[in-house]
N, C-alpha and C positions, 0 to 999 in steps of 0.2 A: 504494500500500500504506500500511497507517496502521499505526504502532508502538502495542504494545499494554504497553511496558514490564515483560513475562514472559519470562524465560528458562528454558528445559527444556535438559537436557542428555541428548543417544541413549545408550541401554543398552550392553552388550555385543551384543545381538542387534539394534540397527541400529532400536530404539523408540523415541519419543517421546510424550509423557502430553499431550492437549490438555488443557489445564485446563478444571475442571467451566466455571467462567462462563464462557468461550468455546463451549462444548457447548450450555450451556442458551441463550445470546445467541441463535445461529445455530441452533438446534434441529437439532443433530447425536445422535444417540441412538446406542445399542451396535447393531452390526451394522449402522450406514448404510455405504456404499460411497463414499466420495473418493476424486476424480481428482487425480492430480499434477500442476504442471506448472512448466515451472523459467523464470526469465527468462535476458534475455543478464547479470545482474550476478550469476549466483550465484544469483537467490533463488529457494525452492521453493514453492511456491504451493500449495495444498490446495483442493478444492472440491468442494461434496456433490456427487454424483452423481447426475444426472435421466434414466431412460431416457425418460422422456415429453419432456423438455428433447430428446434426441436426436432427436424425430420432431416438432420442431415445427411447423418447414413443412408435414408431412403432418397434422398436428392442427390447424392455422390451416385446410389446405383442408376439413378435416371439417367444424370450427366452422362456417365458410360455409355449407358446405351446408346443414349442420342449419337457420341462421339461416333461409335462403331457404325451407326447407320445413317449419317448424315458426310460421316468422314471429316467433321468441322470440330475446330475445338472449342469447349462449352462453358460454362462459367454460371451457377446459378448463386441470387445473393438475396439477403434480405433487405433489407430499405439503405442499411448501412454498411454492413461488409461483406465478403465474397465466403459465402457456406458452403458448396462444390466446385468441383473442377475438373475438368478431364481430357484428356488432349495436349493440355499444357501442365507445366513442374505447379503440383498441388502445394509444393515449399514456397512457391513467390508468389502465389495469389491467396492461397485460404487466409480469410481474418484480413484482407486489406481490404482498406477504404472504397467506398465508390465513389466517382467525381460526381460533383456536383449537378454535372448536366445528367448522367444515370438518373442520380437522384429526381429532376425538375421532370425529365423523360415520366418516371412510373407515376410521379404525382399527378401530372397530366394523364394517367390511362390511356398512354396514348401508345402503341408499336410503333417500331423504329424501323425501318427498314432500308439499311443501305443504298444511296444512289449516287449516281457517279460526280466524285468533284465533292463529296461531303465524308466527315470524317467523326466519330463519337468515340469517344476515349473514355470506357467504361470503366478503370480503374486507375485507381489513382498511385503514381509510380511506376507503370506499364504502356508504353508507348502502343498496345499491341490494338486494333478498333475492332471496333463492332459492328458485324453484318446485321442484324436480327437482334432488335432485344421485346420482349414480349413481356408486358406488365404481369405479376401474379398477387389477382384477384381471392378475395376469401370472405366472405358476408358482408361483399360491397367494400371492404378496404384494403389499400393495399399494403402486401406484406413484403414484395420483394419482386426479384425479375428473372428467366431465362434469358440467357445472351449467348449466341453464335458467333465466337470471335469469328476475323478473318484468319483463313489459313493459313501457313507462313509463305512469302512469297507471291501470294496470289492475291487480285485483284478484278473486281467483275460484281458485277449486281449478282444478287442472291435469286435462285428460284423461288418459283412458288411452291413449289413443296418444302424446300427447307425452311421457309417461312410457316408452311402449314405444321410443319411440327414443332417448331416452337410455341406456336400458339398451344397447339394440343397439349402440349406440356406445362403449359403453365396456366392451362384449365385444367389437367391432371391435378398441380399440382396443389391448386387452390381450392380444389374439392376434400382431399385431403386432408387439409387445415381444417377444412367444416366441420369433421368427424370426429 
């Protein structure tokens, strides 16, 4: 744990005010959900909450697969950092950051889809772009995104079927969460 030299004192009703630049550091926002969790000294721990983080063994096997049958390398993440990977070294993507524009992409619900002379840079410290990224959806909010990097070397609009299974993936994968 790293001391942040802040103290907050709990309300009468048992609150405590994260401070805004602790919010913005950690892109904590109004209505994210944080896990508690206490050590043996006393200390209570806080941490976002990922339901896509929860199923990530089962989103590592997805990624594979995609990998295998799209031949693309994959990357699925939750609102904030990278939960699978497959195709590319799972050491330099899992648990990093998404950029910002990732981020502003799934807030929008909106699909991403490669076109020629544009360029999306879904994580952040990895030059590598995004063919495909597909919002995932789960009781109307969203929790994270499939992304089809570009292959190494290659260059070219994306089909529409590898388009079509991103999408199906991250309606897969947002069913899921419902459950």
């Amino acid at each position: 744990m790293k001391a942040t030299g802040i103290v907050r004192r709990i309300d009468d009703l048992g609150r405590i005010v994260i401070p805004k630049e602790i919010r913005r550091t950690l892109r904590i926002r109004e209505g994210d959900a944080l896990e508690i969790f206490t050590d043996s000294q006393g200390g209570v721990i806080f941490k976002k909450y990922s339901p896509v983080g929860e199923l990530s063994t089962f989103a590592s096997q997805y990624a594979e697969a995609l990998n295998r049958t799209a031949g693309m390398p994959m990357i699925i993440c939750d609102r904030d950092h990278v939960v699978a990977a497959a195709g590319v070294s799972k050491k330099e993507y899992l648990e990093r950051r998404v950029t910002p524009e990732l981020e502003e992409c799934m807030q929008s619900r909106r699909s991403y889809v490669e076109a020629p002379g544009e360029k999306m840079i879904p994580v952040e410290g990895i030059d590598r772009p995004a063919e495909i990224v597909c919002p995932i959806l789960a009781a109307s909010d969203v929790t994270g995104a499939v992304v089809m990097l570009r292959a190494e070397g290659e260059s070219g609009v994306p089909v529409e079927t590898e388009t079509k299974l991103a999408q199906v993936a991250a309606a897969f994968l947002g069913k899921q969460m419902e459950e």
